[in-house]
Each structure stands twice: as structure tokens, then as C-alpha cells.
C-alpha positions in Angstrom: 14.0 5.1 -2.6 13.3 8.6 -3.4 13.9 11.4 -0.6 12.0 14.0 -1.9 8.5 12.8 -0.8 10.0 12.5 2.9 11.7 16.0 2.2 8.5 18.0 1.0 6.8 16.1 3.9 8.7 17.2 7.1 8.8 21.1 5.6 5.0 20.7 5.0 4.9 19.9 8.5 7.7 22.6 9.9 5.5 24.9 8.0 2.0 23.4 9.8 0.4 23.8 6.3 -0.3 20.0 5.6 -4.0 19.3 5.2 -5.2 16.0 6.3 -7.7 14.6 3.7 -10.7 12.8 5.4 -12.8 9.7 4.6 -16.5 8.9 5.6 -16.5 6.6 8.7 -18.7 4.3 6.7 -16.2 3.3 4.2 -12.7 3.0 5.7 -11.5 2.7 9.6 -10.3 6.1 11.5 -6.6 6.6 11.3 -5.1 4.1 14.0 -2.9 6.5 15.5 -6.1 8.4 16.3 -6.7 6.4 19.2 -3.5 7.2 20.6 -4.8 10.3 21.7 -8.6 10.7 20.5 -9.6 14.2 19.4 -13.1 14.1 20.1 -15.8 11.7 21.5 -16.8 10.1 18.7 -13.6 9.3 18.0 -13.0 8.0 21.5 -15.9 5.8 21.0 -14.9 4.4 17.8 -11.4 3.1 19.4 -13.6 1.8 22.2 -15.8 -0.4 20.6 -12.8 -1.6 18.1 -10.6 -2.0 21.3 -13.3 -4.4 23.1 -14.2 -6.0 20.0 -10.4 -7.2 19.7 -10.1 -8.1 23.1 -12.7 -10.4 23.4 -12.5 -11.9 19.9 -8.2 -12.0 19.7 -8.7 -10.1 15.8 -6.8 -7.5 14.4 -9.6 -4.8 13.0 -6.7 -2.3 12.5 -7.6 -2.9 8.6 -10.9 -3.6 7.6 -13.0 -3.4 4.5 -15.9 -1.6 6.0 -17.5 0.3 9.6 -20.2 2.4 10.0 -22.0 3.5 13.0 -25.3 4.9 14.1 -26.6 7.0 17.6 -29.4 4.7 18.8 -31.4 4.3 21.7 -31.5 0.9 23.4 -35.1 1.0 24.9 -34.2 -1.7 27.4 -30.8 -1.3 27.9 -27.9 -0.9 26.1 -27.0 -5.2 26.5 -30.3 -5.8 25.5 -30.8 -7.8 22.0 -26.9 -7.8 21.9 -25.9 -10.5 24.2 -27.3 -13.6 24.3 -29.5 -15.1 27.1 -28.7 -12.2 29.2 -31.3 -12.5 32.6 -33.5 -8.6 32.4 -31.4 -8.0 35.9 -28.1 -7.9 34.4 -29.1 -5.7 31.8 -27.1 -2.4 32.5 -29.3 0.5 32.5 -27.7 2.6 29.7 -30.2 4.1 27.2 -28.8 5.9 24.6 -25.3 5.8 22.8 -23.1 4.4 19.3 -23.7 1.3 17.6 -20.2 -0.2 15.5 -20.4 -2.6 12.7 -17.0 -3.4 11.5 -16.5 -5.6 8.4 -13.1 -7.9 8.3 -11.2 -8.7 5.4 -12.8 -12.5 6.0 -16.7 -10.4 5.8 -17.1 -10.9 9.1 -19.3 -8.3 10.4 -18.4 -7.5 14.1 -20.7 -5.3 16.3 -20.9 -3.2 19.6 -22.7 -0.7 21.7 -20.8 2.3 23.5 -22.3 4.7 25.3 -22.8 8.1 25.3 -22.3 9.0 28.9 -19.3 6.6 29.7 -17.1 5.1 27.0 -16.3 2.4 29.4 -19.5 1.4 28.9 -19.3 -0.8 25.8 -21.6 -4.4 25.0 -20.1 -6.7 22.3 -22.9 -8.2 20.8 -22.7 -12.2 20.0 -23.9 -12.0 16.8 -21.1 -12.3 14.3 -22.4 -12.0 10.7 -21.5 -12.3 7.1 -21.4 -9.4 5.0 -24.8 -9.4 2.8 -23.2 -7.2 0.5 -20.1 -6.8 -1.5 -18.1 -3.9 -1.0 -18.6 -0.9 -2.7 -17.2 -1.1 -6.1 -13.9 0.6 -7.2 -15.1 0.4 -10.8 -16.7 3.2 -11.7 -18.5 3.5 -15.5 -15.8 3.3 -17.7 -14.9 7.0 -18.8 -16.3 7.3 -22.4 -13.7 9.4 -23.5 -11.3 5.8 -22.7 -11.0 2.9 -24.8 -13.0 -0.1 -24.0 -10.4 -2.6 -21.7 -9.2 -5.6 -23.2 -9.8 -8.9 -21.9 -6.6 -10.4 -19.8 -5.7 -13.2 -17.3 -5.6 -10.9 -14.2 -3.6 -11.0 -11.2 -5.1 -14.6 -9.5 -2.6 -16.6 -7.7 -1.3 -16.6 -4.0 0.8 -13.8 -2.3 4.4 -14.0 -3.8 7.6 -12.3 -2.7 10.6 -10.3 -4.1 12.7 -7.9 -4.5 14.0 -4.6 -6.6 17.6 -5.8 -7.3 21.0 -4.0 -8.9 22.0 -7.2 -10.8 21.5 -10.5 -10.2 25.6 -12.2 -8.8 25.6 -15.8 -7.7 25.2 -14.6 -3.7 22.4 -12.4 -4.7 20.3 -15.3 -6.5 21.4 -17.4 -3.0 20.2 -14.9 -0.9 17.5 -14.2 -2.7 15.8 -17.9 -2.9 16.7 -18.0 1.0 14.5 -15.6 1.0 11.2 -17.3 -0.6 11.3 -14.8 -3.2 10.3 -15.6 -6.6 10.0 -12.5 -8.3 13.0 -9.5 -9.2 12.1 -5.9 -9.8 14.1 -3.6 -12.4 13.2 -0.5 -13.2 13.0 0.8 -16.8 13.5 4.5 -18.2 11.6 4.9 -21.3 13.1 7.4 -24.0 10.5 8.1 -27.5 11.9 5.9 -30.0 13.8 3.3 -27.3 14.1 0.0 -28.8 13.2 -3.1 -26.4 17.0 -4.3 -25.8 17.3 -3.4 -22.2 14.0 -4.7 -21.1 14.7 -8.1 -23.3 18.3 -8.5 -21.3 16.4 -7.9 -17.9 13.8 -10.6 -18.8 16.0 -12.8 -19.5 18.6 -12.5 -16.8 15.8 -12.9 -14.2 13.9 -16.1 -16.2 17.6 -18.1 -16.6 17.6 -17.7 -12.9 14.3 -19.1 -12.1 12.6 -15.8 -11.2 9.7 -13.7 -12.7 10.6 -10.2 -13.4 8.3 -7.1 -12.9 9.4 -4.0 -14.7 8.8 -1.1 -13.4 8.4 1.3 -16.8 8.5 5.0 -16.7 9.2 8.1 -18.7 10.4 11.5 -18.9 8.6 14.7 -18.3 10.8 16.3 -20.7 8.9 14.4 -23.5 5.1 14.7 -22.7 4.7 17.6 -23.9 1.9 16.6 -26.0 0.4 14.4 -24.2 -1.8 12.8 -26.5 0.5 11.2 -28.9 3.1 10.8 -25.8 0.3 8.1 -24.4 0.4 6.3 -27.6 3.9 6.3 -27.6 4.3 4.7 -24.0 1.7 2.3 -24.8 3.1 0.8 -28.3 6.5 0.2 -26.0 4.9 -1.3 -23.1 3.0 -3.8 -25.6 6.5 -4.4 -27.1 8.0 -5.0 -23.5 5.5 -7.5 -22.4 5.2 -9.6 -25.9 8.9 -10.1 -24.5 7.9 -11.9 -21.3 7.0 -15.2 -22.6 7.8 -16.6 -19.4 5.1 -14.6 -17.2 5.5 -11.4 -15.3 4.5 -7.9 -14.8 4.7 -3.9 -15.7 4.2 -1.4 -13.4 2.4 1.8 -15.5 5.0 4.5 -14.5 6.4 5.6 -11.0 5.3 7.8 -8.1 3.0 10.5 -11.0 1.7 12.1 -8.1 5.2 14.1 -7.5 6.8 16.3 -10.1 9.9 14.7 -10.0 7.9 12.0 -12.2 4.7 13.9 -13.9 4.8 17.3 -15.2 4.6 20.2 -12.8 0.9 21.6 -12.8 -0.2 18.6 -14.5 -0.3 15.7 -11.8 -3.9 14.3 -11.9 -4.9 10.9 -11.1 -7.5 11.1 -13.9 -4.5 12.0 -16.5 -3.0 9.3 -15.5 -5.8 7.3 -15.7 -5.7 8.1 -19.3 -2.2 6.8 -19.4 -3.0 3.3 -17.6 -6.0 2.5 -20.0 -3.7 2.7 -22.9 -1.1 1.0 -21.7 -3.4 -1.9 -20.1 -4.9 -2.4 -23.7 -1.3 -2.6 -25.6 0.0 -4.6 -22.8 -3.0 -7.6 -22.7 -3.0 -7.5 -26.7 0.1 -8.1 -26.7 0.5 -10.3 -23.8 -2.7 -11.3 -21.5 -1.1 -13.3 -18.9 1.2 -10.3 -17.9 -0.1 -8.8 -14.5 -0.4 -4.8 -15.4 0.3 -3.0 -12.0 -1.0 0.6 -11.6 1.7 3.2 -11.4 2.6 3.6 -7.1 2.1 6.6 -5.7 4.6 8.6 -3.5 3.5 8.4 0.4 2.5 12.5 0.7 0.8 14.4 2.8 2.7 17.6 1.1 -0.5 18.9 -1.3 -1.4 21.7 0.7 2.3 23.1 1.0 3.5 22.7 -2.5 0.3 22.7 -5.1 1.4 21.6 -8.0 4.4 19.7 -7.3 2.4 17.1 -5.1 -0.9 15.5 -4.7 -1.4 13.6 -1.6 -1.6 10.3 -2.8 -4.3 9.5 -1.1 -6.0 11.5 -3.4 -4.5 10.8 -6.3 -5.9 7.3 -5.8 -9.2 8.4 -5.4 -9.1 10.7 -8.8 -7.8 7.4 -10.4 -10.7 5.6 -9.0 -13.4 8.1 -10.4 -12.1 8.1 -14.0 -12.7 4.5 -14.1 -9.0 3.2 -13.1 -10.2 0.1 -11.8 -11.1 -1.6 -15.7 -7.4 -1.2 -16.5 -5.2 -2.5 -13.6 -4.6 -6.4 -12.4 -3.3 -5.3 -9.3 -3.1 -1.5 -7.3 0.5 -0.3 -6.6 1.8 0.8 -2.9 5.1 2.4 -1.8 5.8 2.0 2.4 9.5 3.0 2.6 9.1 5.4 5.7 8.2 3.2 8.8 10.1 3.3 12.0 8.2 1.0 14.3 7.2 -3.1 13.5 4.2 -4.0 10.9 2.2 -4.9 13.7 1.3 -1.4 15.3 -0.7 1.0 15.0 1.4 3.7 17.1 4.4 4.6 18.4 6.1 6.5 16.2 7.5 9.7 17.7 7.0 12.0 14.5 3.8 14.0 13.8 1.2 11.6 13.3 0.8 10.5 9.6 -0.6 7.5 8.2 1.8 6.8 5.6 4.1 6.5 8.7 2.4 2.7 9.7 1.8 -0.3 7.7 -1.6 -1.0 8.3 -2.9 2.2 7.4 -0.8 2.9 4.6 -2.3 -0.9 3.3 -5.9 0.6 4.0 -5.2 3.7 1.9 -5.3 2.4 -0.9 -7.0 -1.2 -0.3 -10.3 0.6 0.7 -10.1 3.1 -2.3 -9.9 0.3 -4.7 -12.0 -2.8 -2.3 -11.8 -5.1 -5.3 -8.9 -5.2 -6.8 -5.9 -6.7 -5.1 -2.6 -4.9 -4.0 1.3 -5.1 -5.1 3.6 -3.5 -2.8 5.6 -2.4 -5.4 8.1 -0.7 -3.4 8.7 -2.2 0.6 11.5 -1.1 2.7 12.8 -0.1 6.3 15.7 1.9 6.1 19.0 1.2 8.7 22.1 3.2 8.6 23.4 0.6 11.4 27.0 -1.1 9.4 27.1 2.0 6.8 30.3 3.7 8.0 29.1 7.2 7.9 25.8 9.2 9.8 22.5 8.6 8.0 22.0 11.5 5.5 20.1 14.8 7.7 16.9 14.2 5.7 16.6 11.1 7.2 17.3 11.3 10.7 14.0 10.2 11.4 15.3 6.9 10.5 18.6 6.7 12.7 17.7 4.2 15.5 16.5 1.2 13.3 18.5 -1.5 13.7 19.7 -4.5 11.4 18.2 -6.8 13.3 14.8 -4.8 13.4 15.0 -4.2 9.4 15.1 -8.5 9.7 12.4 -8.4 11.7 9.8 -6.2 10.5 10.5 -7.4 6.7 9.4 -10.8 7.8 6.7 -9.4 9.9 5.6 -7.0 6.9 5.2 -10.4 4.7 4.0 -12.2 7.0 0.6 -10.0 7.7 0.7 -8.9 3.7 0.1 -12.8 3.0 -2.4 -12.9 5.9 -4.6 -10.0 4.8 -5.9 -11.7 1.6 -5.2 -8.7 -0.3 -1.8 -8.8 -1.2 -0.8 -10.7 -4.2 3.1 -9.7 -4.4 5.1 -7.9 -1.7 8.5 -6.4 -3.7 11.0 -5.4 -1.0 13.0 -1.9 -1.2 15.8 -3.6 -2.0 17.7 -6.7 -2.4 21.2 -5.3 -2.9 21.8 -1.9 -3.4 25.0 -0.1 -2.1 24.8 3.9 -2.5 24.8 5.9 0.6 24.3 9.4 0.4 21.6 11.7 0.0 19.6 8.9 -1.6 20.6 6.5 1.0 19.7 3.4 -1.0 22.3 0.7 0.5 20.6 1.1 4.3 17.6 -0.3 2.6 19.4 -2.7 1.3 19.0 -6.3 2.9 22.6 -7.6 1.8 24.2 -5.4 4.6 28.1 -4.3 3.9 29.3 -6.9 6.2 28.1 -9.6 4.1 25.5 -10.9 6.2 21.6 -10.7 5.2 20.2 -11.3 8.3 16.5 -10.3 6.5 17.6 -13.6 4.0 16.5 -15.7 7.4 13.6 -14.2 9.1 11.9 -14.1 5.5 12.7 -17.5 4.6 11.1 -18.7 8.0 8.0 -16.8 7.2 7.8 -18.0 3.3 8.4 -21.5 4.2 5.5 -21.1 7.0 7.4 -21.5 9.7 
């Protein structure tokens, strides 16, 4: 876990200089926290006919793949030709207003009427349809100034669980496979001219214990310089790397590059990255097409507007990724959620300035609606507890000081449990298995091997992984 992001963040919004990026209303839900206090009526109307429309139906359209909405006038009332078999007399006499179509992640397409006069007024309509058509694609044409993308296996399978480890002990590997996980996560600092050793000893370590390995890869700014022949150089050693994992597994194309702590000051761009990915996507399936190449996670930001060039929101930075074509050369999206206070399951309630990198479900909708067709890896999963540590939670992360053990347990389990049930997560890595340092990185209160010994997150994810 990195604290700069969260640093940047809360100064950005001291300083009231963070600008929230918006999205068409026809390709991604509003915000959930929105309708916690809506800021105008359309808004208000939105939340109204989502609200009723998951009341009467018991669904969850807090993440969805599509809504739109239209002003209509409903000539004989606004239940008229939405509920069935309705007699003319009960027909309410409201005339003009909002009509919601909401898409779930099954293509259901869910509909209803709110009027414009009273939002109490809303009709859910009976019909529920499929989906005639697919998503908007996340492929755009191939930049021609990129290679063509090689042919690979892809990320198909069923949602999988793991976790980022410091070394793999006999209690550990125990924990671990109480756990349901199947997959470890090391990271990997690439130097020009690094042989493969490290990477071969992490392979191996994790396949003699019965578990895949993903390998998070990245560089130093120090050394890209020229950027050019830097890309070639990253890709040769990724292709190296994954001709290594003869036993399956994955490489995530660098870390957080929308932050200057891991791309070059002045430089961050999803499209140079982009640039980056395709090359390292073609070295890695030559080399090895059955290992799942997972796109570089952004850093949760909303700090663009307060530091330009140091950050782009990454938001953003997702959808510059998306334009230059991104989609041809990733298996599977990367996602960070490391900063969430309150359980999976809602959509407010946090007590900081509203953000949504703050809640589960939007931060999964972020980037799952930027990229509708490819599936996602939560690459980096965490809630953070300073409960057992010995010492105060570090200052920058105060916001963090209630959480409990037993709620980090809880909301881990819960976080797997709707990643596997959302049909768009294909591995969930959790922020982290075992780590100890507490200071200003205060890695061990993520950990879920707590310094009592106990792993009380070992349990509630082993209930949910065996499906009980």
C-alpha cells in the first residue's frame, strides 16, 4: 500500500481544488453516494427510479453495465403501457416526466417512470428485457502507430482468490489455503540489464506450494529516459519472465503509472502507457500464451486538478488507455481499492468528502464500465486496521482508525463474495497476506495474519470460497 495517493488526495481536498471528472448518464450509473444527498432533480430522479426498481425486484443496480433516460410524455398516464393489465381508473394522472432503463450485469434491462412534479411518483414497468445489444466496445481501432497483438489464451476461467505475500512460511501457506486462495502476488523491480533469477525463485517457491503466482513487474523512472528503446527493453524481460511460468500465471504491466512516484513527472499518459502494454502483451504471449497479461493498476486519485503533472485521476487515465486501443493488449483490467472504511455492500456512509474511490462498488464500476468487455483483476484489495498494532495508526491515515479486526474479516469476505457474484471479476488479490511494517507505510494493519497470531480474515474467506 502506497500513501501517497491518499496523501495528495486529502490536500487536494483541504485545498477544494479537486475536479470531479464526469460521465454521460448513458454509459455508467451516477455516483452512489450521490443519492445520499442529491444535488439536483434529475439526479433525485435517477436514485428514485433505481431505489423502487430495487425494492420491488430485491437487485442490487448499484453497478450496472448500462442506464440511460429520456423526458417523455405519457399521453394516458404515467402507469399506462408500463404495468400490466392495469384497469384505465387506476391509471394515475401524471403526464409528463423521466423514463430509466438500467442494464444489469446479467443484461437485464430494468425500466421505470418518475415524474416530473413529484419524485414520489415513480411506475416500475413489468417488462423486464434482455439487452438487444452488446455493450459499447472498449476496443477501439488498434492505434497504427502499435504493433499488431499477438494471439493468446486470455483470461477465461472462474473468479479465483489470493494474496500479495512477504514469503511464503509453513503458517502462511496454512493460512493461506484456509483461505480458498490459489494464487500469490510478488512484486518485481525491473533494472536494464536484470537477469530473470528473482522472478525464476518466485515462480518457483509459489508452484512447489501449489499456488499460481502473478508478478507484478515494474521499473524505474530513473531509466526511461528514452523511452523508446526503454519499451523494448521492459518487453524482452517480461517475455523472459513469463517463458519462466511453465506452470501458468500472470504479469501485471507495471504499477500505479498514473502517479509520479511510478511514471515520469510530466509524462503520465494513459496512451504512453498504452504504448508500453502493447509491447509487453506481444513479448509476453510469444513467449508464453497461456500467461494472463494484467494491465498496469492505477492509483485511486482524484488529485489531477491540485498537482498536474504528478497525478492523473485514474479515472482518466483509464479512459486515455481505452482510446489508444488498450483493450487489444490486456487479458484482464487492473484495480487498486485499498481506502474503504465502510462494508462492500454500501453505497454510503463514509464520513469523508464524498469520493468514489472511497466505495467498492463504484470503484468496480470505474473501471468495469470504461473497459465493458474485458474482465477485471483486483490486483491490489485491502482494508486497513491499526486495531493489535501497538502504536497510533500513522496521521495520514487517521481516516482509517476505527476499523476493526473483525470488520477487516468481514468486509474481505464480503468484498469476494460480491467480486465472484458480479461476473466480472476473474481474480481478487488481497492487500496483503502477511506483511508486518508499521509506520508511515502502514503495511502490517493491512495485513490479514494480525500480530497476535490469529487471521481471523483466514475464516470468513474460507466460508465464502467454499460457498458457504
Amino acid at each position: 500500500m502506497k500513501n501517497i495517493v491518499r496523501i495528495l488526495f486529502l490536500v487536494a481536498i483541504l485545498a477544494g481544488s479537486v475536479v470531479f471528472s464526469t460521465v454521460s448518464p448513458t454509459q455508467a450509473q451516477v455516483t452512489p453516494g450521490i443519492c445520499d444527498n442529491p444535488v439536483d432533480v434529475l439526479t433525485a430522479a435517477f436514485c428514485a427510479a433505481r431505489e423502487a426498481i430495487e425494492e420491488e425486484r430485491s437487485i442490487d443496480l448499484t453497478i450496472v453495465k448500462q442506464w440511460t433516460f429520456e423526458q417523455q410524455e405519457f399521453t394516458n398516464g404515467i402507469d399506462w403501457g408500463c404495468i400490466d393489465g392495469i384497469a384505465a381508473v387506476d391509471v394515475r394522472p401524471v403526464y409528463y416526466g423521466w423514463e430509466f432503463r438500467f442494464t444489469a450485469l446479467n443484461n437485464e434491462v430494468h425500466t421505470a417512470r418518475v415524474s416530473f412534479v413529484d419524485l414520489d411518483t415513480v411506475a416500475v414497468c413489468d417488462e423486464v428485457a434482455l439487452a438487444t445489444d452488446a455493450p459499447a466496445p472498449s476496443t477501439a481501432p488498434t492505434n497504427p502507430n502499435l504493433p499488431a497483438p499477438v494471439t493468446g489464451a486470455g483470461a477465461a476461467g472462474t473468479f479465483e482468490l489470493g494474496g500479495h505475500v512477504n514469503g511464503l512460511g509453513t503458517q502462511t501457506v496454512s493460512n493461506m489455503q484456509a483461505a480458498g486462495m490459489t494464487w500469490v502476488k510478488k512484486q518485481l523491480r525491473f533494472r536494464v540489464g536484470d537477469g530473470t533469477g528473482q522472478a525464476e525463485a518466485f515462480i518457483n517457491d509459489a508452484n512447489s506450494k501449489g499456488f499460481k503466482i502473478l508478478l507484478g513487474i515494474v521499473g524505474y523512472t530513473d531509466e526511461m529516459t528514452n523511452y523508446d528503446q526503454y519499451i523494448q527493453d521492459y518487453a524482452t524481460f517480461v517475455g523472459q519472465v513469463a517463458a519462466k511460468m511453465t506452470q501458468g500465471g500472470a504479469i501485471e504491466v507495471w504499477n500505479e503509472p498514473n502517479i509520479d512516484r511510478e511514471w515520469p513527472n510530466g509524462r503520465i499518459s494513459g496512451a504512453e502507457y498504452t504504448r508500453l502494454l502493447a509491447a509487453a502483451y506481444n513479448a509476453i504471449k510469444t513467449a508464453n500464451p497461456n500467461v494472463i497479461v494484467i494491465s498496469g493498476a492505477p492509483a485511486p486519485t482524484g488529485a489531477e486538478a491540485a498537482f498536474p503533472g504528478a497525478v492523473v485521476n485514474d479515472d482518466n487515465f483509464m479512459r486515455q488507455m481505452r482510446d489508444a486501443g488498450a483493450a487489444a493488449y490486456m487479458d484482464c483490467l487492473g484495480l487498486h481499492y485499498n481506502e474503504g472504511i465502510v462494508s462492500p455492500t454500501q453505497n454510503s456512509g463514509d464520513p469523508r468528502p464524498y469520493y468514489p474511490t472511497q466505495y467498492f462498488g463504484s470503484m468496480l464500476a470505474r473501471g468495469a464500465n470504461i473497459f465493458p468487455d474485458r474482465p477485471v483483476c483486483w490486483t491490489e484489495l485491502g482494508y486497513l486496521s491499526g486495531e493489535g498494532m501497538g502504536e497510533p495508526i500513522p496521521p495520514a491515515f487517521s481516516w482509517a482508525e476505527n476499523v476493526t479486526v473483525a470488520q477487516q474479516a468481514q468486509w474481505l469476505a464480503e468484498a469476494a463474495q460480491l467480486s465472484r457474484q458480479s461476473g466480472r471479476v476473474r481474480i481478487m488479490i488481497i492487500w496483503n497476506v502477511n506483511f508486518e511494517l508499521w509506520g508511515s507505510d502502514p503495511m502490517g494493519g493491512y495485513a490479514m495474519m494480525r500480530p497476535d497470531g490469529t487471521c481471523p480474515a483466514c475464516s470468513t474467506l474460507g466460508a465464502v470460497m467454499r460457498g458457504s
